[in-house]
N, C-alpha and C positions, 0 to 999 in steps of 0.2 A: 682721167679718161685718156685710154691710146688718143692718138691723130693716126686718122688712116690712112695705111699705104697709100698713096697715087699708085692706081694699077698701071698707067702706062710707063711710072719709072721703073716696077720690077719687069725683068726679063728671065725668061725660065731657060735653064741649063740646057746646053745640049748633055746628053746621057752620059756620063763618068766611063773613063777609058780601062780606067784600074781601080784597082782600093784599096783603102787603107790595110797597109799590111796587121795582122793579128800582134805581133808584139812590140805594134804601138799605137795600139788601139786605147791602150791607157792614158798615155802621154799626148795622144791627139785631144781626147776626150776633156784631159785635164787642162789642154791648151783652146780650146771653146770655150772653158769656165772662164778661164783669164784674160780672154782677148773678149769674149762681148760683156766683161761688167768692166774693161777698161775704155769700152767706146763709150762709158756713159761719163769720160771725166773729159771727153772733148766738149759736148754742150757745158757742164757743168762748167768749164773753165772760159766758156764762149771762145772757143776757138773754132765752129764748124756753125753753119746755117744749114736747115733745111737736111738731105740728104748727104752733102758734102763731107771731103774727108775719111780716113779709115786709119785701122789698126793692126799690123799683123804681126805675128811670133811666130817664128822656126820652131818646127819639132824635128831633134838632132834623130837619127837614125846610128846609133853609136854601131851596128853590126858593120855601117858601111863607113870606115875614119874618111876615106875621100870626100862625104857630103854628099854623096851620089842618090842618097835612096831617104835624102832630106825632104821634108814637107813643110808643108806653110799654109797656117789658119787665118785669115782674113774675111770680112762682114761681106755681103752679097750685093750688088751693084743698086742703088735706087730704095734701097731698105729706109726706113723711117727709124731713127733713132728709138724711139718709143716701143718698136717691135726688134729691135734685135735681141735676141737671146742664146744660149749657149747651141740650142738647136738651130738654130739661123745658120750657123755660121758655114764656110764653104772653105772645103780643103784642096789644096795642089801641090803639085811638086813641084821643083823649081825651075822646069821649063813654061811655069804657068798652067798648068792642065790641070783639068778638071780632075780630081780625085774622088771628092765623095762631098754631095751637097746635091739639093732639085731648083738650084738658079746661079744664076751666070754670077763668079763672082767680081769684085770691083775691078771698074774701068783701070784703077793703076796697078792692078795685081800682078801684069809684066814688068812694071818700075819693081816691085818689092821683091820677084824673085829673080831679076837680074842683079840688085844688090846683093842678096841671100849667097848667089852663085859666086860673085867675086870679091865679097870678103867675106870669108867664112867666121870672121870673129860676130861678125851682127847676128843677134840672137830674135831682132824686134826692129819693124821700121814704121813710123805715125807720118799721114800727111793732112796740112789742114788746110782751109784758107782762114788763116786767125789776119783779124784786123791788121795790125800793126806789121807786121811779118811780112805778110803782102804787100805791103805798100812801100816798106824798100824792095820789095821783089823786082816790083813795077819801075820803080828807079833804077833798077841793075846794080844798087848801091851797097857791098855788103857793109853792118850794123857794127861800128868803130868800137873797139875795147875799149871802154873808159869808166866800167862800172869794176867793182873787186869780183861782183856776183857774174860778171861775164868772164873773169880770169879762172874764177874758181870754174866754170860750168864748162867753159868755153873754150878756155885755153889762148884765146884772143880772138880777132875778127871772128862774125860769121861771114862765113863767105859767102858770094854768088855764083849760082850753076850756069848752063846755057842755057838758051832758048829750045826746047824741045817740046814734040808732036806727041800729044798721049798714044796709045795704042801697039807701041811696039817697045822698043829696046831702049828707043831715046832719052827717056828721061832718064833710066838705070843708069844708060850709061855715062851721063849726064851726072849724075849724083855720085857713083864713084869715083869718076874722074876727080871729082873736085874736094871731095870728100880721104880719100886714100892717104895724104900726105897733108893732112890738117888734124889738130888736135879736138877739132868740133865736132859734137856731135850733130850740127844743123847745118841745113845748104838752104840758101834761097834760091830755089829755080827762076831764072828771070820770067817775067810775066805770067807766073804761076803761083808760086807759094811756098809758102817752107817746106823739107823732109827734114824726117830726124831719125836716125840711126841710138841702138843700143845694145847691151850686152842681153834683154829681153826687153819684152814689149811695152814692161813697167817702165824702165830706163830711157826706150826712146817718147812714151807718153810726158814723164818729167822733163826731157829735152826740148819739147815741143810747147809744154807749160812756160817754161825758162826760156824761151826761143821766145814766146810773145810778149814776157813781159820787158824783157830786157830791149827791144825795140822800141815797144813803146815808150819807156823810161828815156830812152837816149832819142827816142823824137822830141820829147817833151824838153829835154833838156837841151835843144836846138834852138826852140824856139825861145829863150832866153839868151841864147848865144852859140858859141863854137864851144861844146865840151873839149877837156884836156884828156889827151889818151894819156893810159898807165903805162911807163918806161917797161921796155920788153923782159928789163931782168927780174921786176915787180910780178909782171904778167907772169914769168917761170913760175917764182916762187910762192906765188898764190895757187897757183894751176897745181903743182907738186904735192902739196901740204895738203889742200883740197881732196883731190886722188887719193890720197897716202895716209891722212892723219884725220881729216874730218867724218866726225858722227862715231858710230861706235864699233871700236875693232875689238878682235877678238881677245877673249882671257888668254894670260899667257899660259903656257903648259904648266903644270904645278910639280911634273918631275925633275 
């Protein structure tokens, strides 16, 4: 059985300014499918409570190369996991505006598409408050390389962002800052919570998986002592080989 909305967490959209343009009305529709059966691996992974956290993917607008006429699918502000569905979901552009949905969408939707705006490589941005991730958040401590699986994912430290106000640019700008000139796909926002960035919304979903277990792992392993970090050139060459040579590449040409 659903759990019912709390009506006083949904809030109903102000009216849509514009709309989805007609030749990407595929690629919108396809990115609804993707982005609400991937909000359902934030519970499954306990990384969100209650209403908390979200999911979103870029829909590229290839007519416009600048990014200009780019969109972005993300869950509606106060939704219950239980009812999100491909129809829930709420589209914008990347000054945050309303595009096409009948409720206001999530409170971080100006974080995801000031990230979207300035780095155009992020395809997908997850935020959560998972256990462990938050709690160095709260410390302002970022999560020390010393596992292989943080080399590979991670590239070394996750880092910490600044302290930022929801509602406007802050956090965005917060997360690229600190994010732009790191191999990581995860920032901890001090006394907030992880983001994770991806080449789609599948990839920052798995960053954000890998984001909480890898903290927890190196909390746990604190409390037996001081773990040893992996030597930086270790750290390269895991991070490299990972990227480049792990899981399955493609057949070579046969001509």
């Amino acid at each position: 059985m659903s759990t019912p909305t709390p009506a006083a967490d949904v809030v109903a959209a102000p009216a849509a300014v514009t709309q989805v343009p007609a030749h990407l009305r595929d690629a919108v529709d396809a990115a609804k499918e993707r982005v609400a059966a991937l909000h359902a691996e934030l519970p499954r992974w306990e990384l969100v409570v209650w209403t908390a956290g979200n999911v979103s993917e870029r829909v590229r607008d290839t007519t416009r190369p600048d990014g200009s006429g780019d969109l972005l699918v993300i869950k509606p502000s106060g939704v219950s996991y239980d009812d999100i569905t491909p129809e829930a979901m709420v589209v914008c552009d990347l000054d945050a505006t309303l595009v096409e949905g009948d409720r206001s969408p999530s409170s971080d939707t100006a974080a995801h598409a000031y990230v979207y705006r300035h780095m155009p490589e992020v395809g997908g941005v997850v935020h959560t408050h998972s256990t462990y991730a938050t709690a160095w958040a709260a410390r302002a401590e970022p999560v020390p390389c010393v596992l292989t699986m943080m080399a590979d994912e991670f590239g070394g430290d996750i880092p910490v962002g600044p302290f930022a106000l929801i509602g406007d640019d802050s956090i965005g700008r917060g997360i690229v800052e600190t994010l732009r000139d790191s191999r990581s796909p995860a920032v901890l926002m001090r006394n907030h919570g992880p983001f994770t960035i991806g080449t789609d919304a599948r990839a920052a979903v798995k960053a954000a998986v890998m984001c909480e277990e890898v903290a927890r792992t190196v909390h746990v392993s604190r409390q037996l002592g001081e773990p040893t970090r992996i030597p930086q050139d270790d750290v390269d060459s895991l991070y490299a080989r990972y990227q480049h040579v792990y899981g399955q590449q493609p057949a070579p040409d046969p001509r």
